[in-house]
LUMRO-220695 format. One record per residue (C-alpha): chain; x, y, z; residue number from 1; residue in three letters. Coordinates in pm, 1 decimal, m for minus. Layout:
# residues N
NUTOR   chaine       east      north         up   num   residu
NUTOR        A          X          Y          Z   NUM      ALA
...
***
This chain:
# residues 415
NUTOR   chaine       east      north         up   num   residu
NUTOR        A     1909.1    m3447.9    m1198.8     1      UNK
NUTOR        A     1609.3    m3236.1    m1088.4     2      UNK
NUTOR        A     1335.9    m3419.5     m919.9     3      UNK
NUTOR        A      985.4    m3323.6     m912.2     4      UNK
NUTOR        A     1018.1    m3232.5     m547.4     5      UNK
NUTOR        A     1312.1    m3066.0     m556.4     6      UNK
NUTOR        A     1163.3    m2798.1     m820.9     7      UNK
NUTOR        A      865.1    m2803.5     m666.7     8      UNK
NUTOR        A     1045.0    m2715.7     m306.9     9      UNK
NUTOR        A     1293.9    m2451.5     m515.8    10      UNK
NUTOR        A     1198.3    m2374.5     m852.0    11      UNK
NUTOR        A     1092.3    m2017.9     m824.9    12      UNK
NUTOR        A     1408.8    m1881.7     m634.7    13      UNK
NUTOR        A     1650.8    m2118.0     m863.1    14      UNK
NUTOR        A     1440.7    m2034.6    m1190.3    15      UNK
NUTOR        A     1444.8    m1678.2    m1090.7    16      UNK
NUTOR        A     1850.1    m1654.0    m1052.7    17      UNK
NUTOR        A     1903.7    m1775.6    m1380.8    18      UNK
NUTOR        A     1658.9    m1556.0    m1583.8    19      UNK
NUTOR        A     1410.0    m1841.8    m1674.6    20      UNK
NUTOR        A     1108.9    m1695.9    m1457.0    21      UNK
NUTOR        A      980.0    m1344.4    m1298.2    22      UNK
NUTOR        A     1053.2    m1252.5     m940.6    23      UNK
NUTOR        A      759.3    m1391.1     m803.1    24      UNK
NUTOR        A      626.7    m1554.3     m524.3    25      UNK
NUTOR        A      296.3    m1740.0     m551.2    26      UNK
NUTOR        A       63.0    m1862.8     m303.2    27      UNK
NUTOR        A     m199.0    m2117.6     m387.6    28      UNK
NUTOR        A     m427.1    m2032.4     m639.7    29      UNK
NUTOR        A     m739.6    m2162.2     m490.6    30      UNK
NUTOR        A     m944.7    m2010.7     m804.0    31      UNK
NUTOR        A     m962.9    m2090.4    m1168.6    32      UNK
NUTOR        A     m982.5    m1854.6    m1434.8    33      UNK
NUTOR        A    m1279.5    m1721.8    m1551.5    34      UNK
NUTOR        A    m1407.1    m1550.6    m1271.4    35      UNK
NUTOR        A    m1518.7    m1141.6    m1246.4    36      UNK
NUTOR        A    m1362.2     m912.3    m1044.9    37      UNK
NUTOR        A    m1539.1     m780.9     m723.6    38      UNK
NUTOR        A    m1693.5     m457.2     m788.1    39      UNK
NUTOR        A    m1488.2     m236.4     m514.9    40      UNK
NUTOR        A    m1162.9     m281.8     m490.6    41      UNK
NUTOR        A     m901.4     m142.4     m196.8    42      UNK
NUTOR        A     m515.3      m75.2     m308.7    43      UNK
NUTOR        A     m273.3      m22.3       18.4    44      UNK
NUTOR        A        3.0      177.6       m9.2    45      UNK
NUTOR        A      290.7      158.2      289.5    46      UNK
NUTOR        A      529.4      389.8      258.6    47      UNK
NUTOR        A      792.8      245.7      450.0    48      UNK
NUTOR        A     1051.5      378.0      672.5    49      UNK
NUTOR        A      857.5      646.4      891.3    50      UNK
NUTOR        A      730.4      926.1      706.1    51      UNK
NUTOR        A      745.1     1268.0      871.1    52      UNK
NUTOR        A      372.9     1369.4      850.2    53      UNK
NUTOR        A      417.8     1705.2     1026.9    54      UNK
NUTOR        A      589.1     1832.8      734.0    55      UNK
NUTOR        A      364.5     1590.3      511.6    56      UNK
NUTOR        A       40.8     1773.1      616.4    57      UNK
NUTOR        A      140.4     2088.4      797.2    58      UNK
NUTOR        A        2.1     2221.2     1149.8    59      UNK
NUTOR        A      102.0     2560.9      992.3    60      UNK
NUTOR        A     m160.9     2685.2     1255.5    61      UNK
NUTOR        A       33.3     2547.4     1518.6    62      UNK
NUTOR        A      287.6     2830.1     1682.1    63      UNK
NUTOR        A      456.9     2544.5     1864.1    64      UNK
NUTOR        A      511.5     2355.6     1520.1    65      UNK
NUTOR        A      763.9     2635.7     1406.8    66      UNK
NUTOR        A      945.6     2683.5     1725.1    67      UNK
NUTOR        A     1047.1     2314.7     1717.7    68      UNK
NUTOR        A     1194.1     2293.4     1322.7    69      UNK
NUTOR        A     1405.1     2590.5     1284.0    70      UNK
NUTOR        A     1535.4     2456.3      943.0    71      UNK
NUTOR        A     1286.8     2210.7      837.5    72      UNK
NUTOR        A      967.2     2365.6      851.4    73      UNK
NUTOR        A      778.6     2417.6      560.5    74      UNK
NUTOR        A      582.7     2790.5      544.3    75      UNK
NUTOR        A      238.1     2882.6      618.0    76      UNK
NUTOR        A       41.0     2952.8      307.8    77      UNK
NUTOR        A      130.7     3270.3      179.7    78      UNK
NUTOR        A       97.4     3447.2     m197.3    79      UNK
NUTOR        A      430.4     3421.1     m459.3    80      UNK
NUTOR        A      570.0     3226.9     m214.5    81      UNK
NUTOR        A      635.7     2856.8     m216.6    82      UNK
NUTOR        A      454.8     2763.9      125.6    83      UNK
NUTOR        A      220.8     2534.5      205.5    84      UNK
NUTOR        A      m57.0     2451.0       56.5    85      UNK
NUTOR        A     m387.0     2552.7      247.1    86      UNK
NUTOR        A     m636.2     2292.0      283.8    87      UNK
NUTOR        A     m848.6     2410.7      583.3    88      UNK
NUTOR        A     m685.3     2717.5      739.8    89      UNK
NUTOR        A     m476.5     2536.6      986.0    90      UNK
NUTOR        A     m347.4     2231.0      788.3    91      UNK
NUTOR        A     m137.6     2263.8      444.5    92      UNK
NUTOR        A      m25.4     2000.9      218.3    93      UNK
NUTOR        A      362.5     1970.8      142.0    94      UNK
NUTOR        A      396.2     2197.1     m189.7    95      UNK
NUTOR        A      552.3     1860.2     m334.7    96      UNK
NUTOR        A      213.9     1731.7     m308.7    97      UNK
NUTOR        A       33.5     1956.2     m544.1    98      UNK
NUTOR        A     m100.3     1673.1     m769.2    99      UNK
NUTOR        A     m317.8     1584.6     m510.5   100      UNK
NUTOR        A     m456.9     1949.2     m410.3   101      UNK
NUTOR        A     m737.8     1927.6     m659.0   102      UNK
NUTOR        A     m832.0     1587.0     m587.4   103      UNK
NUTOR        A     m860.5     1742.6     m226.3   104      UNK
NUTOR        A    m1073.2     2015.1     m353.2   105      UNK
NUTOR        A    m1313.4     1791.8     m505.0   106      UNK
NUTOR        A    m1381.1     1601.9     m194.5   107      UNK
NUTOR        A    m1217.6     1271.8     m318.0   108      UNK
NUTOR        A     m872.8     1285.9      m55.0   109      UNK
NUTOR        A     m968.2     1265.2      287.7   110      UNK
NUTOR        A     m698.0     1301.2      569.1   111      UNK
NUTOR        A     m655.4     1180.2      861.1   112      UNK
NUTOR        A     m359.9     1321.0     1130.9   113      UNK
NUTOR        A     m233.1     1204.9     1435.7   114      UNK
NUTOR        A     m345.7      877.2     1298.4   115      UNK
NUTOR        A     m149.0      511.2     1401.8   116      UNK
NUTOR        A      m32.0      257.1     1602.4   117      UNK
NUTOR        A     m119.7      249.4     1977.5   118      UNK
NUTOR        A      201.4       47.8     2009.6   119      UNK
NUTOR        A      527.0      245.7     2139.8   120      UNK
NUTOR        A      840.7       81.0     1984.6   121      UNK
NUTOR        A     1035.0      271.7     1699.4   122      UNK
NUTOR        A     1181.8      m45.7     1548.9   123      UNK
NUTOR        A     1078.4      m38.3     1188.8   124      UNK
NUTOR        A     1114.7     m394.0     1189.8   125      UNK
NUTOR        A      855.3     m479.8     1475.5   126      UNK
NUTOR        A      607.7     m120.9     1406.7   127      UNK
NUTOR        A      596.2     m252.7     1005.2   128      UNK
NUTOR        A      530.8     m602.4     1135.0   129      UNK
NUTOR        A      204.4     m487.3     1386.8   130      UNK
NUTOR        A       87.4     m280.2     1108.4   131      UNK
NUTOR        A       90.9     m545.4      843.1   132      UNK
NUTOR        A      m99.2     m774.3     1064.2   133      UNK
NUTOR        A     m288.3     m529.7     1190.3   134      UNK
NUTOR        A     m202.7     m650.1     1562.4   135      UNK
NUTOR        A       m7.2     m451.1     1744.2   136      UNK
NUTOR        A      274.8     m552.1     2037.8   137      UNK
NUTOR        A      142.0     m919.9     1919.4   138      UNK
NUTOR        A      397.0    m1124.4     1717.3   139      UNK
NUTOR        A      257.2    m1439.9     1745.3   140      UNK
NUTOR        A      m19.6    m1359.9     1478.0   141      UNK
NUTOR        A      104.8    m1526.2     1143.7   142      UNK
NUTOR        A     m107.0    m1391.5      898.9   143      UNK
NUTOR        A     m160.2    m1034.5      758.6   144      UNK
NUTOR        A     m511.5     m807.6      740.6   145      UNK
NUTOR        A     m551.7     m821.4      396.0   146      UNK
NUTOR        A     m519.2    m1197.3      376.4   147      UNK
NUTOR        A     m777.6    m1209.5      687.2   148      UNK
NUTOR        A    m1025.4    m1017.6      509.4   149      UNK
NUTOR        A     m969.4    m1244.0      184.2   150      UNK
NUTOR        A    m1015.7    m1539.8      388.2   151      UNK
NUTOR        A    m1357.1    m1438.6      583.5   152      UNK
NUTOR        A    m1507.1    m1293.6      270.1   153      UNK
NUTOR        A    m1486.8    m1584.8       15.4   154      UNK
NUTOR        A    m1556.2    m1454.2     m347.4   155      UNK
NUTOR        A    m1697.2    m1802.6     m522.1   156      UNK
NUTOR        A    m1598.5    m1664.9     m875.6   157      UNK
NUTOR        A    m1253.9    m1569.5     m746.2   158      UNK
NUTOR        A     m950.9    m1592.9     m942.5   159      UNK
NUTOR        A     m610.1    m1627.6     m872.8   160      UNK
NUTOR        A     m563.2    m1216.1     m841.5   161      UNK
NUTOR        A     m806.4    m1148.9     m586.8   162      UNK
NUTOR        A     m491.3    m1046.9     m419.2   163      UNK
NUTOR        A     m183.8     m913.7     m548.3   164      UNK
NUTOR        A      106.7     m686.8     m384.4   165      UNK
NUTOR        A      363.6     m561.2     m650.0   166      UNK
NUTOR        A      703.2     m654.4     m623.4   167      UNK
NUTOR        A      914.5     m952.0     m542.1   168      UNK
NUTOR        A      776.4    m1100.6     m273.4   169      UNK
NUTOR        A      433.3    m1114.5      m56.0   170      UNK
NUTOR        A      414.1     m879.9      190.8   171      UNK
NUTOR        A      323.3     m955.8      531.0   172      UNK
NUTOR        A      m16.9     m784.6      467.5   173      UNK
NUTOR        A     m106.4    m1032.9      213.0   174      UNK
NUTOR        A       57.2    m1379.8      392.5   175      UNK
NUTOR        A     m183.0    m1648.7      481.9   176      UNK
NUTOR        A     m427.7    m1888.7      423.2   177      UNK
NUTOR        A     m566.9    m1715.5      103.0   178      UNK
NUTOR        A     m473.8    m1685.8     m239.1   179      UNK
NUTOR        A     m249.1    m1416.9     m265.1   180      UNK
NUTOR        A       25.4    m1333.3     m543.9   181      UNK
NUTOR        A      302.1    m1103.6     m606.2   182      UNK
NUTOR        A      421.5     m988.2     m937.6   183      UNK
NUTOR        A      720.8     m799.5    m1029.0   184      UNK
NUTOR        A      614.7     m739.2    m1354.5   185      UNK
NUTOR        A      313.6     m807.4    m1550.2   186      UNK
NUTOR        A      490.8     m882.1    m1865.1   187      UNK
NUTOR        A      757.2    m1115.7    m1698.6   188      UNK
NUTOR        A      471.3    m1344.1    m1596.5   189      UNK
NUTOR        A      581.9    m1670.8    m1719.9   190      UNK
NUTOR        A      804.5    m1935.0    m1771.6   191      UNK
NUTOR        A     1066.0    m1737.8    m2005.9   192      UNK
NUTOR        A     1377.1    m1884.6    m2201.9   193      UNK
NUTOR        A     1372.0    m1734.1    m2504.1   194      UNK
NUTOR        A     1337.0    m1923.4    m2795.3   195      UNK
NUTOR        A     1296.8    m2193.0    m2579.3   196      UNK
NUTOR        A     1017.2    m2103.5    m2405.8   197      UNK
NUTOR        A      739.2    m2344.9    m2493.7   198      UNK
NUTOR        A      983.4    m2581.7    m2457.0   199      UNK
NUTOR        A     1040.0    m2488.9    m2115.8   200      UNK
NUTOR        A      659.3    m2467.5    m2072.3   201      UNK
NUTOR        A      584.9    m2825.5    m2189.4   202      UNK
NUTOR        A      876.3    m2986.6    m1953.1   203      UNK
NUTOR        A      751.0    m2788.9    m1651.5   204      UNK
NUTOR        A      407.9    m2923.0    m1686.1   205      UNK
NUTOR        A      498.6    m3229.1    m1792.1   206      UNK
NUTOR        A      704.7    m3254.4    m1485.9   207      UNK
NUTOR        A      421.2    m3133.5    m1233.0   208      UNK
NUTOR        A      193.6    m3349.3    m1349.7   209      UNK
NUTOR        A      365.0    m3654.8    m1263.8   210      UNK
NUTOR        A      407.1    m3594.3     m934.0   211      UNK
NUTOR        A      270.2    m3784.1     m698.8   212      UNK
NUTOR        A      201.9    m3519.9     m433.4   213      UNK
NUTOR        A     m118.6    m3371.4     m494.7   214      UNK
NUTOR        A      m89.9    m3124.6     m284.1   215      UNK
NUTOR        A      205.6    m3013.7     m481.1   216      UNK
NUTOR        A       84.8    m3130.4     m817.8   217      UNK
NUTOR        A     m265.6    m2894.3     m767.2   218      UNK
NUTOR        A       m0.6    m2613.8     m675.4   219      UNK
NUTOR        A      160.9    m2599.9     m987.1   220      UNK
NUTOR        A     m141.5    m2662.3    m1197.8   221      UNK
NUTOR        A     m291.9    m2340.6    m1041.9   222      UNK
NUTOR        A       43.6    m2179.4    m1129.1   223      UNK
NUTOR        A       35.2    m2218.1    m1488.3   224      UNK
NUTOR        A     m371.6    m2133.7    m1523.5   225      UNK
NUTOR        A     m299.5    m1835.9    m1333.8   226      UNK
NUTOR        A       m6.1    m1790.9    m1623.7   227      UNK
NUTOR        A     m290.5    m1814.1    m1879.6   228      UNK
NUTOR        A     m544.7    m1636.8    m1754.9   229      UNK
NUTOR        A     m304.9    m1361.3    m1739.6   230      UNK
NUTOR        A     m192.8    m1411.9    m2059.7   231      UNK
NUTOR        A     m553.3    m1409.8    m2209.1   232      UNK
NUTOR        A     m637.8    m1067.1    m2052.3   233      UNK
NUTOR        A     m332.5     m943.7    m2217.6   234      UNK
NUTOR        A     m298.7     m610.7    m1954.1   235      UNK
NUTOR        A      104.7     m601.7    m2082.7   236      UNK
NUTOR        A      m59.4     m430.7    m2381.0   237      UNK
NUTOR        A     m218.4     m127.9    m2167.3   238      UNK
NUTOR        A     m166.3      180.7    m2248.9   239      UNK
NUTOR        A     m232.9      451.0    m2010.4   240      UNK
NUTOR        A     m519.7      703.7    m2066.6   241      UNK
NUTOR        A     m433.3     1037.7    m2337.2   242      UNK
NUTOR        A     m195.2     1291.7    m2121.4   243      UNK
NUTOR        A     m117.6      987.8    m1812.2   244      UNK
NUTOR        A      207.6      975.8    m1684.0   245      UNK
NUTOR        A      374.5      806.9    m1393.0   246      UNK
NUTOR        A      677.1      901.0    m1243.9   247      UNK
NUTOR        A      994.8      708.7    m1315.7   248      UNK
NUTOR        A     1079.0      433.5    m1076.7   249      UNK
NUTOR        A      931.2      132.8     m902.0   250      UNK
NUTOR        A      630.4      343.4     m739.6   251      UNK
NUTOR        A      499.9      424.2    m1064.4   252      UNK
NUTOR        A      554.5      160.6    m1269.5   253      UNK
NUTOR        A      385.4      m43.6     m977.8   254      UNK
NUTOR        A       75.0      173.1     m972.1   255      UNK
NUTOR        A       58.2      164.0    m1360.2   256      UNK
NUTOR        A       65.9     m211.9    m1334.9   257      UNK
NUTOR        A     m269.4     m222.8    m1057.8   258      UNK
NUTOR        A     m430.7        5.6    m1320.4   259      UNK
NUTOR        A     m368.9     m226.8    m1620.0   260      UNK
NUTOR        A     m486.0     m525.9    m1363.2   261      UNK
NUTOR        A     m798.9     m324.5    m1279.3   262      UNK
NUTOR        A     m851.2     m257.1    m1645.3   263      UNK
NUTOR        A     m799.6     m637.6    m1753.8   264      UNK
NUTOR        A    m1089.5     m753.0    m1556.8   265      UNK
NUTOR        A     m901.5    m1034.2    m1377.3   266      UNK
NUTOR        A    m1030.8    m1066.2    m1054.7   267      UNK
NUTOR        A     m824.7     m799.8     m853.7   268      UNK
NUTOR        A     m992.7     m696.9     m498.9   269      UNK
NUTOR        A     m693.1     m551.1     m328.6   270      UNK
NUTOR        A     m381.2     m441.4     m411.4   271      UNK
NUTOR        A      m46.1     m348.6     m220.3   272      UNK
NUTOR        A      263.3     m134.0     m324.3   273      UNK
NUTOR        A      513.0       19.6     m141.0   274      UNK
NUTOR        A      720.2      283.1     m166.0   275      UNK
NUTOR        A     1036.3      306.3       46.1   276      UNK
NUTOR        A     1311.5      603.5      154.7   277      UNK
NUTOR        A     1113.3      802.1      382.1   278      UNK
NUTOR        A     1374.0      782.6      698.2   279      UNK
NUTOR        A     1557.3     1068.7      724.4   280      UNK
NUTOR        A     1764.7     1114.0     1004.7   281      UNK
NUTOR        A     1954.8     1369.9      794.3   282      UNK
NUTOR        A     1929.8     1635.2      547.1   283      UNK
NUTOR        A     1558.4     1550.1      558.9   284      UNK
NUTOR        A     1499.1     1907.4      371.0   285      UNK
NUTOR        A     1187.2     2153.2      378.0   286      UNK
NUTOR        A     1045.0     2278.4       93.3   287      UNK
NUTOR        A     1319.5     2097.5     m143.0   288      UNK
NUTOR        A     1530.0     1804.4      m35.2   289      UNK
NUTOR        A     1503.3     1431.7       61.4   290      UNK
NUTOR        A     1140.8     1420.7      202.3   291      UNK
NUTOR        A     1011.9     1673.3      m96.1   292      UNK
NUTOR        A     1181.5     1467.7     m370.4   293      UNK
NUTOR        A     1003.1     1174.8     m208.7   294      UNK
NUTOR        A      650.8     1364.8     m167.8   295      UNK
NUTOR        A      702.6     1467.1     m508.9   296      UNK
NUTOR        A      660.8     1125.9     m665.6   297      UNK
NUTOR        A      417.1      999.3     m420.3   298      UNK
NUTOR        A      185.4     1259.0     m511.0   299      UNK
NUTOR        A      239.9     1232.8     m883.7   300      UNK
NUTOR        A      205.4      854.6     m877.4   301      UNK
NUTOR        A     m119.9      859.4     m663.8   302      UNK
NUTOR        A     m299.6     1147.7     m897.9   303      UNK
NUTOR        A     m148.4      912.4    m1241.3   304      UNK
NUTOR        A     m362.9      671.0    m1058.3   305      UNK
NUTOR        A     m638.5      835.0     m998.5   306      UNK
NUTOR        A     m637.6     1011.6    m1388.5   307      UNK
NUTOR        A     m624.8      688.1    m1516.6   308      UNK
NUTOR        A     m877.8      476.7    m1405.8   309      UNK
NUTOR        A    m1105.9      780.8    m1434.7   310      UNK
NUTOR        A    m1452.9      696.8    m1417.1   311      UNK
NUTOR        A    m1357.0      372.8    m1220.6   312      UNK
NUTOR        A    m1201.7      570.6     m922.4   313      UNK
NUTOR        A    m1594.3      534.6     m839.4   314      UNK
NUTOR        A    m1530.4      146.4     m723.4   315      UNK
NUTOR        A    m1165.7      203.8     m631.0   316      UNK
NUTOR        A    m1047.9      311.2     m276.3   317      UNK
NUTOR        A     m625.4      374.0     m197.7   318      UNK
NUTOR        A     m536.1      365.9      188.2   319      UNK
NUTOR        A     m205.1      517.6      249.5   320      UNK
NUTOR        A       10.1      405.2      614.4   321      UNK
NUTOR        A      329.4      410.4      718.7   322      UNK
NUTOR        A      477.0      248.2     1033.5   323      UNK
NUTOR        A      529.0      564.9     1265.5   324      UNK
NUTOR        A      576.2      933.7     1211.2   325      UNK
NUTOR        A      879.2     1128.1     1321.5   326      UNK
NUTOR        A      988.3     1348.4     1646.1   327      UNK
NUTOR        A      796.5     1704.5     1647.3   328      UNK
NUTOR        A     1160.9     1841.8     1710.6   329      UNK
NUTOR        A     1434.2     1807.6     1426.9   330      UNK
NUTOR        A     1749.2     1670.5     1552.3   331      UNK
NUTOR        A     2071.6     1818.3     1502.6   332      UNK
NUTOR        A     2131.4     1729.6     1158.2   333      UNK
NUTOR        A     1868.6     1918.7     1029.1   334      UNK
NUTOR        A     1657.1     1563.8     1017.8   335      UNK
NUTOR        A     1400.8     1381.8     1225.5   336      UNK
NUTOR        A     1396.2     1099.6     1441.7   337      UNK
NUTOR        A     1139.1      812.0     1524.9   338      UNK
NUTOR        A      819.9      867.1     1611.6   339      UNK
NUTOR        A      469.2      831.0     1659.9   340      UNK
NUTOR        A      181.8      917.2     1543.0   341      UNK
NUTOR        A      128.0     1027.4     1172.8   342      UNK
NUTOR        A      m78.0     1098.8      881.0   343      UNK
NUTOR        A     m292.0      850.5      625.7   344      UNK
NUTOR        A     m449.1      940.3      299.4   345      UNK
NUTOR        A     m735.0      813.4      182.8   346      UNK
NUTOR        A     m825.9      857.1     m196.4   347      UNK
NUTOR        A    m1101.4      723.6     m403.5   348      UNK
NUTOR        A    m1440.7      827.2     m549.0   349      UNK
NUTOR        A    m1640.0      686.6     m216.5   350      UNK
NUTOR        A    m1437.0      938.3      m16.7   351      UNK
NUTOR        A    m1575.4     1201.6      162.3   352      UNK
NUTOR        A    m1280.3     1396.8      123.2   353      UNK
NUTOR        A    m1225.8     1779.2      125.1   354      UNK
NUTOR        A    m1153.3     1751.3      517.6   355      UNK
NUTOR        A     m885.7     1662.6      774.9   356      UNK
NUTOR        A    m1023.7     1375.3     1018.5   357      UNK
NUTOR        A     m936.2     1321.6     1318.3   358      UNK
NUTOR        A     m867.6     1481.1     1682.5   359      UNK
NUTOR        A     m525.9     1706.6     1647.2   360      UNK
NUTOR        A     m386.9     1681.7     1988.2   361      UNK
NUTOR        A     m161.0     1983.0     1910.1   362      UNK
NUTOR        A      226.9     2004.4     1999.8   363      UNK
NUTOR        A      280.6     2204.2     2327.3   364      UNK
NUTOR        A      519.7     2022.4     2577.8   365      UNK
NUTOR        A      268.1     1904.5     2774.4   366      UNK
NUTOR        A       87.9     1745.7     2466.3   367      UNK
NUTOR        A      362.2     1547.9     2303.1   368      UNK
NUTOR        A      377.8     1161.0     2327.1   369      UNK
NUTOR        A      625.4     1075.0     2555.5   370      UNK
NUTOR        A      767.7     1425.3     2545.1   371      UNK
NUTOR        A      894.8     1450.8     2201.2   372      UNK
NUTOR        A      642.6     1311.6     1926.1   373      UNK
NUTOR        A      282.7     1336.0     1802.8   374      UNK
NUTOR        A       45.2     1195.8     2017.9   375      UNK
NUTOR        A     m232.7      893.1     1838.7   376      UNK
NUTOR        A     m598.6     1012.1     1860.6   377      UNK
NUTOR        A     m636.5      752.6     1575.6   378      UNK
NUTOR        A     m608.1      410.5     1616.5   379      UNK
NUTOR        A     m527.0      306.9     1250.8   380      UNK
NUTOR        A     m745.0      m18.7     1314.5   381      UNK
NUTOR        A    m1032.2      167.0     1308.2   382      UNK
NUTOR        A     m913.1      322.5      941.3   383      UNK
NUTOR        A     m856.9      m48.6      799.9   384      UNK
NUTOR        A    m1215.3     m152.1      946.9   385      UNK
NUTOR        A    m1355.6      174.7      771.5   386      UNK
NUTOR        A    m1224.7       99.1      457.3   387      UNK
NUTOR        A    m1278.1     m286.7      479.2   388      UNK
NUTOR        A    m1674.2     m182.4      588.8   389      UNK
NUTOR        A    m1807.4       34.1      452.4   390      UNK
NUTOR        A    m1602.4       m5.0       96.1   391      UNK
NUTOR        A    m1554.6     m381.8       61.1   392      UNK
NUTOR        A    m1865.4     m458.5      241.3   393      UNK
NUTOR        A    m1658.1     m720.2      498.4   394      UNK
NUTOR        A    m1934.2     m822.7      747.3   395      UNK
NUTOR        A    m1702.4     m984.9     1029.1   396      UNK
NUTOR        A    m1450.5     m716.3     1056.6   397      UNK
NUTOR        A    m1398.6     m833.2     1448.0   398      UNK
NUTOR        A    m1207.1    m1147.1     1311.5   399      UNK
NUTOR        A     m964.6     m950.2     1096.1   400      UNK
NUTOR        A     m814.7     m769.2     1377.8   401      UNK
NUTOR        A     m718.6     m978.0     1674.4   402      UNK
NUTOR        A     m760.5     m903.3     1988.8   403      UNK
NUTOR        A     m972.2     m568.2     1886.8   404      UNK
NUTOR        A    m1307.5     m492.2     1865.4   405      UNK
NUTOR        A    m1431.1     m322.5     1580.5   406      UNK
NUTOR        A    m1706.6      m50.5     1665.4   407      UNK
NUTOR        A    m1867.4      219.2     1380.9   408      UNK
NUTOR        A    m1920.8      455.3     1648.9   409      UNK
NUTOR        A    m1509.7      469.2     1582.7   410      UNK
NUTOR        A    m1521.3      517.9     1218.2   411      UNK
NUTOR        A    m1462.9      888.0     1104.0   412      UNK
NUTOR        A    m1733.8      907.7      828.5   413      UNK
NUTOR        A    m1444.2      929.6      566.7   414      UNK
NUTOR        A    m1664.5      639.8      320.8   415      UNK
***
C-alpha cells in the first residue's frame, strides 16, 4: 500500500518511470492561477560543455589567431568563399551562424567577447556550478541567480510559471526558495494513464487532500492548479507563426515550447534551456564539422525564436553563457582544450546590438591567460546584473550576486 507520505516523498520519480506523469520536477507553487505575466521577460540559454568562442565569433583581425589553429580556423571574410562572416571588420560570425547575421544588422544581437568567469578551474562540473549561482570559487551558496532575482522581486499576481527551465529537472539557476518549475513537455503536463486518467486524477487528489501535513497537502494542491491553469491556456495547441521552423531536436522543440508559454499569457518571467555537445577535444572542425553542426542549430533555433514572437521580441531579452571557452591553440587532434574566457550573445528588441562589447585583450603570448587561453575583460556578473537591471527592472541586484558588488559604471550599454 501507498501512503500519503510515501507519494508525496516519491511520486514524481516513481509516477514518471512507469509512464503515468511527465518528467518533471516541481517546486512550490507559491501562486494561484489567474495572474498576468510580467511585461519583460529574460530566457537563459547555457550551452554547456565549453564552447569555443574564438571560432564562434572570429578575431579574423587577429594575425596571432591563425598562427595558433592551423586546421581549425575559420577564414577571414572574403567574396565566393565560405569565410567568416564580417560583423565589424575585425570580428566575424561562424558561417553556421548566418540566421543570426541580420538580426545583427538590425541592431537587435549584441556581443560580448572575452566575456566570463573570473574563476580559474576547467572542471565543467565546478565552472557550470559558479555560473549557475552566479558565485564563483564559492560552493557553499545553495541557491541559483535566477531564483535570487525571483525571490527579491516578488510579483503579487504571480503564477506558478514565473519560472520555468525546460527539461527534466531544475537547473541550478532556477533552485531555491522561489517558485520555480521544469517541464519536459508542455503537452505531457499532467497526471496521464490513458483511459484512466481522470481516474487517476480524482485518487491523486483525493489522496493529497487527506493528508495531514499541510505543508505537504498545500504542495500538491498547488501542483494540480498549476495542472489547470496550464490546461486552460491550452499553449499545446500553438502553432508557430506562417514560414517558422525550429530545428529538430531538444533545442528547438524547447525554444518552441517558451514561445507557446510566452504566447499563453501564463505568467512566464524567465526562462532557461540548454543546449549541450559543445566539448570538443577532437575533430572539433572549422567551417564544417562538430562545432559548425552545433552552431548551425543554435543559430537557427535562436532566429525561430526571435521570428516567432515577432512583435513581442520588444519585451523579450535571451542571454546566452557557457561555462568557459577553449585554449587559443588547437591541440593535436585537430580539437581544443579547456579554457577561459569566451563569448555571450545577447538578443532581444531592447538590445543595442549591431556591436561587439567588450575589451579584446588580443592573443599574443604575452596576452594569453595563463599562457594558453583568452584572457576575461568581462566579468559575466556584470552581464546578468545588466540584463536583470536595466530589462527586468530588479532594484537590489547586490543581493543576487554574493559576495559582489554590482556597479552601472560596469554595465556595457548593451540594454
Amino acid at each position: 500500500m501507498i501512503t500519503r507520505r510515501i507519494f508525496l516523498k516519491n511520486g514524481g520519480l516513481t509516477l514518471v518511470g512507469m509512464g503515468m506523469v511527465p518528467t518533471f520536477l516541481l517546486r512550490t507553487a507559491l501562486g494561484a492561477p489567474g495572474g498576468s505575466r510580467r511585461k519583460k521577460i529574460l530566457i537563459a540559454v547555457f550551452q554547456r560543455g565549453g564552447v569555443d568562442g574564438l571560432n564562434t565569433v572570429v578575431p579574423f583581425g587577429e594575425k596571432e589567431y591563425y598562427s595558433r589553429r592551423s586546421t581549425i580556423a575559420i577564414p577571414a571574410p572574403k567574396s565566393g568563399q565560405e569565410s567568416a562572416l564580417d560583423l565589424n571588420g575585425f570580428f566575424g560570425l561562424h558561417p553556421s551562424l548566418e540566421p543570426l547575421l541580420s538580426l545583427y544588422k538590425k541592431g537587435e544581437l549584441a556581443i560580448i567577447h572575452a566575456a566570463g568567469s573570473p574563476n580559474s578551474t576547467r572542471s565543467h562540473f565546478d565552472a557550470q556550478d559558479f555560473m549557475e549561482s552566479a558565485a564563483p570559487g564559492d560552493k557553499k551558496v545553495s541557491d541559483g541567480w535566477l531564483n535570487r532575482y525571483l525571490q527579491q522581486n516578488p510579483e503579487p499576481k504571480r503564477t506558478s510559471f514565473r519560472g520555468v527551465a525546460m527539461g527534466t529537472r531544475l537547473p541550478r539557476s532556477l533552485k531555491g526558495k522561489a517558485a520555480a518549475i521544469a517541464l519536459a513537455n508542455i503537452n505531457a503536463f499532467d497526471l496521464n494513464a490513458g483511459r484512466a486518467r481522470k481516474q487517476v486524477r480524482s485518487a491523486y487528489r483525493t489522496l493529497y487532500d487527506q493528508d495531514t501535513n499541510s505543508l505537504l497537502s498545500g504542495t500538491a494542491r498547488e501542483m494540480f492548479e498549476a495542472i489547470d491553469f496550464l490546461k486552460k491556456a491550452d499553449p499545446g495547441q500553438y502553432q508557430p507563426a506562417a514560414g517558422v521552423e525550429y530545428p529538430p531536436g531538444r533545442f528547438g522543440q524547447s525554444l518552441k515550447q517558451v514561445v507557446q508559454l510566452i504566447k499563453a499569457d501564463i505568467g512566464l518571467e524567465v526562462a532557461f534551456v540548454d543546449i549541450g555537445g559543445w566539448d570538443h577535444h577532437i575533430n572539433e572542425g572549422g567551417i564544417n564539422g562538430q562545432l559548425s553542426n552545433r552552431l548551425r542549430e543554435f543559430g537557427q533555433g535562436l532566429a525561430a525564436l526571435h521570428r516567432d514572437l515577432d512583435d513581442q521580441m520588444e519585451d523579450v531579452v535571451v542571454l546566452t553563457m557557457s561555462e568557459f571557452g577553449r585554449t587559443v591553440h588547437e591541440n593535436g587532434n585537430a580539437g581544443t582544450d579547456h579554457g577561459h574566457a569566451n563569448v555571450m550573445f545577447v538578443l532581444g528588441g531592447p538590445v543595442k546590438g549591431a556591436k561587439v562589447y567588450g575589451d579584446w585583450p588580443g592573443l599574443a603570448p604575452e596576452q594569453l591567460y595563463e599562457g594558453r587561453d583568452l584572457a576575461l575583460t568581462t566579468d559575466f556578473r556584470d552581464v546578468f546584473a545588466e540584463a536583470l537591471v536595466r530589462h527586468l527592472g530588479c532594484k537590489n541586484a547586490n543581493a543576487i550576486f554574493p559576495s559582489f558588488t554590482v556597479d552601472k559604471k560596469r554595465f556595457k550599454g548593451m540594454l
